[in-house]
C-alpha positions as CSV (number, residue, x, y, z in Angstrom):
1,X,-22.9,-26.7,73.2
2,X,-22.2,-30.2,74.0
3,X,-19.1,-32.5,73.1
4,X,-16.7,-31.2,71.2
5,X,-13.3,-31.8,69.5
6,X,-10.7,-29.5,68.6
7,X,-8.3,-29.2,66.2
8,X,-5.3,-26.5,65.5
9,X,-4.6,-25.9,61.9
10,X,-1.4,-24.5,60.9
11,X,-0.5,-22.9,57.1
12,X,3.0,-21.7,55.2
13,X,2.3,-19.8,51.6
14,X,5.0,-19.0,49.8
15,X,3.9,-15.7,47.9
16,X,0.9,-13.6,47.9
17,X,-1.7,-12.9,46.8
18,X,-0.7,-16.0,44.1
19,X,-1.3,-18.5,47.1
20,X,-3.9,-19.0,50.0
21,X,-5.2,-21.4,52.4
22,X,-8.5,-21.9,53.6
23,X,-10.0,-24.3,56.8
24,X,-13.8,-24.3,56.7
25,X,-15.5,-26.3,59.4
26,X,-19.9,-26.1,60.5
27,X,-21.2,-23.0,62.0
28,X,-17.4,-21.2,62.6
29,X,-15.7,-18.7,60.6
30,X,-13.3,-20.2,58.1
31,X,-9.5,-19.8,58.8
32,X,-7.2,-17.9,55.8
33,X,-3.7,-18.2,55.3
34,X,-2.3,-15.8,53.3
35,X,0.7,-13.8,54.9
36,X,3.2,-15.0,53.0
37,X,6.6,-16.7,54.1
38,X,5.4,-16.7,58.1
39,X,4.4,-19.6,59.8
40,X,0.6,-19.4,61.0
41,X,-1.7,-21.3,62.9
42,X,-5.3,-20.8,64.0
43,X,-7.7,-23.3,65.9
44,X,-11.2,-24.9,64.6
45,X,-13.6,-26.6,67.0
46,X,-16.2,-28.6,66.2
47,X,-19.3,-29.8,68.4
48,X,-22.2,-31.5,68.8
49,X,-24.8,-28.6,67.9
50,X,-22.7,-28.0,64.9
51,X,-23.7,-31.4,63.4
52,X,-27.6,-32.7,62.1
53,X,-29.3,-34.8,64.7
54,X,-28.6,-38.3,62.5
55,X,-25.2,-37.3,62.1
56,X,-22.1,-38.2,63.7
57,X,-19.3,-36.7,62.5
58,X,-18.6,-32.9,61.3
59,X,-16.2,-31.5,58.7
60,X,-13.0,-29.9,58.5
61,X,-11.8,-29.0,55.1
62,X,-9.0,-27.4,53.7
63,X,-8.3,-25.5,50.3
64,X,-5.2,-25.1,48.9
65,X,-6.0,-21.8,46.8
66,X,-4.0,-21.1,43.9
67,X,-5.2,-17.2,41.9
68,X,-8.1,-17.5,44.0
69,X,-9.0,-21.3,42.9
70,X,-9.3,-24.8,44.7
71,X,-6.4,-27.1,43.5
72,X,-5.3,-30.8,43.7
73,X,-7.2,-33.8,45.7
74,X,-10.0,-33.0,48.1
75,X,-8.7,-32.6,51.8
76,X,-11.4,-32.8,54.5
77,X,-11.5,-34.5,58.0
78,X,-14.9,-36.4,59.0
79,X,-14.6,-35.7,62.7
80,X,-17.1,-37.2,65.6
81,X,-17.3,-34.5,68.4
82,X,-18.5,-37.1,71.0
83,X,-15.7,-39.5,70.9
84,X,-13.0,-37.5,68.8
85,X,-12.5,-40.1,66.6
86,X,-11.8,-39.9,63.0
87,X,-14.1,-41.3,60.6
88,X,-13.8,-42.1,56.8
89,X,-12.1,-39.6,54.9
90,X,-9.2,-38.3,52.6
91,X,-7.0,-37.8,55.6
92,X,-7.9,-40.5,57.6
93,X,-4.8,-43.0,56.5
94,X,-1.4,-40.9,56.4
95,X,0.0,-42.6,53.5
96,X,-3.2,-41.3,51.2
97,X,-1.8,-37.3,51.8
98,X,1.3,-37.5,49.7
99,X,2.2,-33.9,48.6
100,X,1.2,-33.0,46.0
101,X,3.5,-31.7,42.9
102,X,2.7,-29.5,40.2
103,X,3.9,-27.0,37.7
104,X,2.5,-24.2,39.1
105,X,2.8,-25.1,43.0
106,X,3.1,-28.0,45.5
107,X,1.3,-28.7,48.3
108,X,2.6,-30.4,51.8
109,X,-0.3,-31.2,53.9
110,X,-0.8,-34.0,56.3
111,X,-3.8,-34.3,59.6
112,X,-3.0,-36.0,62.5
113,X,-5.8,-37.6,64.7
114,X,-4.9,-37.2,68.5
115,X,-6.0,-39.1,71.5
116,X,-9.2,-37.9,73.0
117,X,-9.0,-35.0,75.4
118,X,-6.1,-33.8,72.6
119,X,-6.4,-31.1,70.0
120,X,-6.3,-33.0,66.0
121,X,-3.6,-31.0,64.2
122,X,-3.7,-30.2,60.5
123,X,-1.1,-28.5,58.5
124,X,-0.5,-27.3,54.6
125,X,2.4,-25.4,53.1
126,X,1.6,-24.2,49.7
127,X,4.7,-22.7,47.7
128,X,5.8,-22.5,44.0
129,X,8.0,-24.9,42.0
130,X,10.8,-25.8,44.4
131,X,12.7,-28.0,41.5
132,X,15.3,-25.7,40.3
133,X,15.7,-23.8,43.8
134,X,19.5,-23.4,44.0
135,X,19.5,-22.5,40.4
136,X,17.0,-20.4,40.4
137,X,18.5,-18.4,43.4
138,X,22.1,-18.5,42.3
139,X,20.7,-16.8,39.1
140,X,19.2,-14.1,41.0
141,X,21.8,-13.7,43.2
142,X,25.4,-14.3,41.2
143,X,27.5,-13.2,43.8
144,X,26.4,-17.0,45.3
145,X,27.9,-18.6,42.7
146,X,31.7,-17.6,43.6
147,X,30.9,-18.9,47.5
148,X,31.3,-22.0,48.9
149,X,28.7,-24.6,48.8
150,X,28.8,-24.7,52.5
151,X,27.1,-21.2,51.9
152,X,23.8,-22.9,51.4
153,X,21.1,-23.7,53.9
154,X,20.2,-27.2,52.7
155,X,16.3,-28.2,53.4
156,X,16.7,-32.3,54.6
157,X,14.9,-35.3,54.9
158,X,15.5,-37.5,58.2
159,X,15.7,-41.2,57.5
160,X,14.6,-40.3,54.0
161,X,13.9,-43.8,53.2
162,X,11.4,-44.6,55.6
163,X,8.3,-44.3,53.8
164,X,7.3,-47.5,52.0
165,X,4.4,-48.5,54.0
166,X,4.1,-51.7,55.3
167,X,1.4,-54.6,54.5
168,X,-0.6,-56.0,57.1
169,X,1.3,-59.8,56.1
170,X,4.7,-58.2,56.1
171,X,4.5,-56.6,59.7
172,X,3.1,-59.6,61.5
173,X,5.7,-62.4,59.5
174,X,8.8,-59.6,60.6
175,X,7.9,-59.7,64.2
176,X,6.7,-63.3,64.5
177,X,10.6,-64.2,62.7
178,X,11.7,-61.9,65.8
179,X,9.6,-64.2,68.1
180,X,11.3,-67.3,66.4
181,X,14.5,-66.1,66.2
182,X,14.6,-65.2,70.4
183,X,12.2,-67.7,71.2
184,X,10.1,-65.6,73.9
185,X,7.3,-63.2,72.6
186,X,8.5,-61.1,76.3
187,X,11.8,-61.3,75.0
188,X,10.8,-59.7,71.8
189,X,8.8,-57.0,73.6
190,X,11.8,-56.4,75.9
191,X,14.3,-55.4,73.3
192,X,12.2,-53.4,70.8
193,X,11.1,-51.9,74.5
194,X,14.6,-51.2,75.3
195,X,15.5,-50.3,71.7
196,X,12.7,-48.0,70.7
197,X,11.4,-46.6,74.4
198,X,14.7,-46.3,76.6
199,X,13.8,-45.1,80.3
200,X,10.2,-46.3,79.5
201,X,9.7,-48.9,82.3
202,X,6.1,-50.0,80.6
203,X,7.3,-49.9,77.1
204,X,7.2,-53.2,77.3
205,X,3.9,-54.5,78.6
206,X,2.7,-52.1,75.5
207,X,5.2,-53.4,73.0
208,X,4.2,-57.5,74.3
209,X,0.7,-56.3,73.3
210,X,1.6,-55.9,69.6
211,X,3.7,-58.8,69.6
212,X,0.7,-61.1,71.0
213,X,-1.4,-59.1,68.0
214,X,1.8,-60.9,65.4
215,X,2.1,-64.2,66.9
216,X,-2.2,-64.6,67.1
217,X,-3.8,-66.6,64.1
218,X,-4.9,-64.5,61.6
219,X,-4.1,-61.1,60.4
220,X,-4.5,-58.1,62.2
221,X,-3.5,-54.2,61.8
222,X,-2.1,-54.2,65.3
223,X,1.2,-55.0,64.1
224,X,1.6,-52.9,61.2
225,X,-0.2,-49.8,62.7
226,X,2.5,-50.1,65.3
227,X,5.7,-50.8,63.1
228,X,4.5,-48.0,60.5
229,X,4.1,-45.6,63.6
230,X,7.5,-46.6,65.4
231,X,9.6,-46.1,62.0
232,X,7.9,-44.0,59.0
233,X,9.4,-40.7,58.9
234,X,8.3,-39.8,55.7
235,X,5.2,-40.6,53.6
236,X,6.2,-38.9,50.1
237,X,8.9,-40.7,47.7
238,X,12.2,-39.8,47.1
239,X,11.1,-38.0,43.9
240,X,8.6,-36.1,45.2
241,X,11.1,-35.3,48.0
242,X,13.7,-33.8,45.5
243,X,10.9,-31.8,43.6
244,X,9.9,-30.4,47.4
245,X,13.5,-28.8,47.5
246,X,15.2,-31.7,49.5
247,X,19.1,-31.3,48.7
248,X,20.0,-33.3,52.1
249,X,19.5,-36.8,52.4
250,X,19.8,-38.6,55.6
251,X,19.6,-42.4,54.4
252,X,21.1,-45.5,56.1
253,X,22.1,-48.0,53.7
254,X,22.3,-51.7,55.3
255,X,21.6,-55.4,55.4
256,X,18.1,-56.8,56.3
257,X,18.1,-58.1,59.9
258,X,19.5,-61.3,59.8
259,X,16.2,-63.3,61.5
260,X,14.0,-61.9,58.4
261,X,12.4,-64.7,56.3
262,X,11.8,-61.9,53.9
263,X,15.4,-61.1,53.9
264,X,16.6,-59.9,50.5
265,X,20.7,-59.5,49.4
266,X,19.5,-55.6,48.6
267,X,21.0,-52.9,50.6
268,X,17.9,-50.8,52.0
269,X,17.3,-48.0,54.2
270,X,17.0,-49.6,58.1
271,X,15.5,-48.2,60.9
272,X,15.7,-50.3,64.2
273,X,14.9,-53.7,62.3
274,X,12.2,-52.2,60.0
275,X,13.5,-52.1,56.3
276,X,12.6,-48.8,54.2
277,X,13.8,-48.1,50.4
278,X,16.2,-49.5,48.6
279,X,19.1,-48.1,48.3
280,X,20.0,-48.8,44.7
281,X,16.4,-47.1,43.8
282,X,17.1,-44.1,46.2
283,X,20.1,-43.6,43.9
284,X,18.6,-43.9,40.8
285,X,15.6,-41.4,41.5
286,X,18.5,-39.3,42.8
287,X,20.6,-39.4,39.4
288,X,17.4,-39.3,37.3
289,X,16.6,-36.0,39.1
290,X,19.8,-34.4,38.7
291,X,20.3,-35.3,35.3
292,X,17.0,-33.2,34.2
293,X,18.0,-29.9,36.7
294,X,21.9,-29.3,36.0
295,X,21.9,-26.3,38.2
296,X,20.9,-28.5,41.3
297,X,23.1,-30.4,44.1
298,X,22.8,-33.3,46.0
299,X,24.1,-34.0,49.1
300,X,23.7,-37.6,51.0
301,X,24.5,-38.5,54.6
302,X,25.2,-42.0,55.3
303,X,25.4,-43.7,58.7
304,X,24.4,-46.6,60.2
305,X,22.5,-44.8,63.2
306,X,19.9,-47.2,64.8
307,X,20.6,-50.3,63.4
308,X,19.9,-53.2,65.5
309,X,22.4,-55.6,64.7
310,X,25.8,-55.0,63.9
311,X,26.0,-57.6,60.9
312,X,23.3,-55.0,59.3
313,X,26.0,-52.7,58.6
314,X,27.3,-52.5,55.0
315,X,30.5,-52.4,54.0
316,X,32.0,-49.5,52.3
317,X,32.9,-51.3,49.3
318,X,29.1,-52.4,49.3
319,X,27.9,-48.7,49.7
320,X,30.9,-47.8,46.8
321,X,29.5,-50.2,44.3
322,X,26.0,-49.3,44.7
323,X,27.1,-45.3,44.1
324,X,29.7,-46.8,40.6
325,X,26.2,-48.7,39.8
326,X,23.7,-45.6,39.6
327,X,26.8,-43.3,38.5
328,X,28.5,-45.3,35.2
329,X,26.0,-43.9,32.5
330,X,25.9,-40.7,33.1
331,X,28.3,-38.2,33.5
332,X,27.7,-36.9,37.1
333,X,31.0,-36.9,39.0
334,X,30.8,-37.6,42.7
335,X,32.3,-35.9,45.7
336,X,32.4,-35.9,49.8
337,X,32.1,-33.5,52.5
338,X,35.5,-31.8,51.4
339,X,34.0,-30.5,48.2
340,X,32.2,-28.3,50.6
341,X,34.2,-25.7,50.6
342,X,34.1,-25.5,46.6
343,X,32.0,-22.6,45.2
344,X,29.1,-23.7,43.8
345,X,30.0,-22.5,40.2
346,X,32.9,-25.0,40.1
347,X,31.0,-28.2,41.6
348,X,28.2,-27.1,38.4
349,X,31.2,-26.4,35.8
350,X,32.6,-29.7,36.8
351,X,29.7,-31.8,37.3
352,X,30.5,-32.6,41.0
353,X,26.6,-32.6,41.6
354,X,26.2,-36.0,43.5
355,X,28.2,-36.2,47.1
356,X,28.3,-38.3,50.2
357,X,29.1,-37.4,53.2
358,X,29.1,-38.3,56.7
359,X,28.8,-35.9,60.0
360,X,31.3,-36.5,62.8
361,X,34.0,-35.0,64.6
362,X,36.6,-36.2,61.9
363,X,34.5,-34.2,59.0
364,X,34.4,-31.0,60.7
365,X,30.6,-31.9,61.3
366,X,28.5,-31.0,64.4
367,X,24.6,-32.2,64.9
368,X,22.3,-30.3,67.1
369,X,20.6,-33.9,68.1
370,X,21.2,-35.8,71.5
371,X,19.4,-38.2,73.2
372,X,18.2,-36.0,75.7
373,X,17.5,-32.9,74.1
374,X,15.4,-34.7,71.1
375,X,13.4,-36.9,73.8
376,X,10.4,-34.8,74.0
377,X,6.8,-33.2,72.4
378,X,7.8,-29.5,73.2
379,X,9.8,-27.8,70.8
380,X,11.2,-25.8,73.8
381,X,14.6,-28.1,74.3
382,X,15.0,-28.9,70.9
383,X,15.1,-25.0,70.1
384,X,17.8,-24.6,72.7
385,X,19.8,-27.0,71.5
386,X,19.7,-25.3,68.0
387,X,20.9,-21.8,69.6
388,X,23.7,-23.6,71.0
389,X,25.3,-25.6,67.7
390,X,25.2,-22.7,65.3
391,X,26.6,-20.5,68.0
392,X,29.9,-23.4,68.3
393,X,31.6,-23.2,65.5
394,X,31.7,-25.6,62.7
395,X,33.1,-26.4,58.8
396,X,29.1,-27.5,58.1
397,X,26.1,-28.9,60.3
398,X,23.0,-30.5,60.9
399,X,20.1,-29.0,62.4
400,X,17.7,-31.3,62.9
401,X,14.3,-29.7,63.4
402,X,11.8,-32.3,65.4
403,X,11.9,-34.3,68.6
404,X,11.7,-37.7,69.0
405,X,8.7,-37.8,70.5
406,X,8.3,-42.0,69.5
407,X,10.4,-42.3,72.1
408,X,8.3,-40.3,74.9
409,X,5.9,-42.2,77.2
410,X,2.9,-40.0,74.5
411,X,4.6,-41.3,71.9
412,X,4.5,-45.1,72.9
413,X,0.9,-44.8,73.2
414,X,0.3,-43.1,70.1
415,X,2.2,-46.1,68.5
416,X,-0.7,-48.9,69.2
417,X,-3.4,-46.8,68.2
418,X,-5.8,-47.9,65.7
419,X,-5.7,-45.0,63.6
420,X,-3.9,-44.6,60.4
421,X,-3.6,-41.3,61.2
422,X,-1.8,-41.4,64.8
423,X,1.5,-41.8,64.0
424,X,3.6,-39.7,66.9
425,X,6.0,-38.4,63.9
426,X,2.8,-36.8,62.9
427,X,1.8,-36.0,65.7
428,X,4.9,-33.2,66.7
429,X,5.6,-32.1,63.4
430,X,3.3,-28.7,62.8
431,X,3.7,-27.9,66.1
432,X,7.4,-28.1,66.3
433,X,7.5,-26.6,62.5
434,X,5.7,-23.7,64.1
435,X,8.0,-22.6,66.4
436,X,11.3,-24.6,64.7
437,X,11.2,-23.1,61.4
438,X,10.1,-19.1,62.4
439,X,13.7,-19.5,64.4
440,X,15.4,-20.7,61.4
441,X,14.2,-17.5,59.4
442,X,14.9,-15.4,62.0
443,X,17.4,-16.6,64.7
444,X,17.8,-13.2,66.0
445,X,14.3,-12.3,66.8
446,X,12.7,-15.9,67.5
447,X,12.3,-17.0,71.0
């Protein structure tokens, strides 16, 4: 049989038999998805005898199968069974498998390429139009529309903003302002070491890699790879978000990181010192969206979780005028976390459609996340830690369904990899989905 690499596929459709998913690979039976509303997963391997004698890589492909017929961009991995690496392909840059959205479906997919000695992972959940989804289910269920909002299971987005990727130029001038601004390339390494990998005692002999890759003459992907894979969370926009079903948005408005010669007077999303979305365009996209689907509710959680430097933090009379800004054409009305308790008839009747909120003590807010829970790549702590918050009581909460596995001693080596494709987000997600999500539709019965 020879060398081979593996890689677990997982699958979500929606309805049935309206929606299936296929994995084909060389010489193995191809893999169908088509139970609806259950997690799945299944395996593919491929090998050396599957591929010609000239060849070098084999195929993995996946259809998304809507009445029985391909739909939306081709989706294959070109995969080399003697070295497990990934070669050129659809999936092999994560930023090129956006979801796709469109009247009849939408499509979340994304492939992960794994170390050697590691299984590749490749996931798809295929469902109908998720646009209208809390009007279309207070519809067919009216008695919803008397309870309170907080009656609602919310589907969120974690550091929502952090998905404008970054440009080879823009992630080597960021760090080598750092190395400027703390004048020691070790320094440098030590905090974003310290910052990023806590506990991690060679974070930072990895880290001063990728800062010798900035400070070098010419330009390099090191850096970028590494700063894209340290702080993306996302990789589809905040309108493509909303059209997934998103209704809770965990953005951090603040100030650029005060070293930055790119430094702009814009509020954006931060994480660490990496700058995401704007937050003026995060608003608008959410007030465009609300203003074509009246029946739908937005709700936004600020905080300034992360941020490096305390002079990042905006003001809340900075974060007020941005929100009178997007607001003072239309006539959404805006609310916080004490509109909760509202039914959602009311909040539609009176407009309310647009709140901000922030989760702590004082709001009657718990979080399933801590430190050392979230700190891993098995969904096993993080799953405990979700059986204990909704079993303490609460006015609302946040479950929060992935590890941190960035900050991990795998994740820091996934982050200077020199994939596209390798970021450690990436590299948790289906697997953690898997077990994550077939608890949150069944708490009783999920282990």
């Amino acid at each position: 049989m020879g060398m081979s690499k593996g890689t677990d596929v997982f699958g979500y459709v929606s309805s049935a038999p309206d929606f299936a998913l296929q994995y084909a690979s060389p010489h193995r039976a191809n893999t169908v998805f088509s139970t609806p509303t259950t997690m799945l997963s299944g395996h593919h391997e491929i090998s050396e005898s599957d591929i010609g004698f000239f060849e070098h890589t084999g195929r993995l492909s996946l259809s998304a199968l809507v009445h029985s017929l391909p739909v939306g961009r081709s989706k294959y991995a070109e995969i080399a069974p003697s070295t497990g690496n990934l070669g050129d392909c659809p999936v092999a840059n994560m930023f090129a498998t956006t979801s796709e959205v469109a009247p009849s479906y939408t499509l979340s997919y994304g492939f992960f390429d794994a170390p050697r000695g590691d299984s590749d992972q490749m996931y798809a959940y295929l469902t109908s139009d998720m646009s209208n989804w809390m009007a279309n289910t207070a519809a067919k269920k009216p008695s919803l529309q008397t309870r309170p909002l907080s009656t609602f299971v919310l589907p969120g987005s974690h550091d929502a903003g952090m998905f404008t990727a970054l440009t080879n130029k823009d992630a080597a001038t960021l760090l080598k302002d750092m190395i400027n601004n703390y004048q020691s390339q070790y320094k440098v390494a030590e905090i974003i070491g310290s910052l990023a990998f806590p506990g991690i005692g060679r974070a930072i002999a990895v880290i001063n890699g990728v800062v010798q890759a900035a400070a070098a003459t010419g330009i390099s992907d090191t850096p970028r790879q590494a700063l894209v894979n340290l702080a993306m969370t996302q990789k589809d926009s905040i309108a493509t978000q909303l059209a997934l079903g998103v209704r809770y948005f965990d953005f951090r408005p603040g100030h650029d990181v005060s070293f930055s010669s790119q430094r702009t007077d814009k509020l954006r999303h931060q994480h660490l010192f990496i700058p995401g979305y704007r937050f003026d365009l995060f608003l608008s996209d959410v007030v465009v969206f609300l203003t074509s689907h009246p029946g739908e509710i937005v709700i936004v959680g600020l905080s300034s979780s992360g941020f490096m430097e305390e002079g990042m933090k905006a003001t809340p009379q900075e974060i007020q005028a941005y929100i009178d800004a997007a607001t003072k054409q239309t006539s959404l009305v805006t609310g916080t976390e004490s509109d909760f308790g509202t039914s959602y008839a009311s909040l539609i009747q009176q407009n309310k459609r647009l709140l901000f909120a922030k989760c702590s003590s004082l709001t009657g807010c718990q979080n399933s996340y801590s430190d050392d829970a979230y700190k891993t790549t098995s969904p096993a702590p993080v799953l405990a830690a979700l059986k204990a918050t909704v079993n303490t009581p609460a006015t609302w909460t946040v479950l929060q369904l992935q590890g941190t596995s960035t900050a991990t001693e795998w994740g820091l080596m996934q982050v200077v990899t020199k994939s596209d494709a390798s970021s450690p987000l990436l590299g948790t997600k289906a697997k953690f989905d898997n077990v994550t999500y077939k608890w949150l539709a069944n708490p009783a019965t999920a282990s």
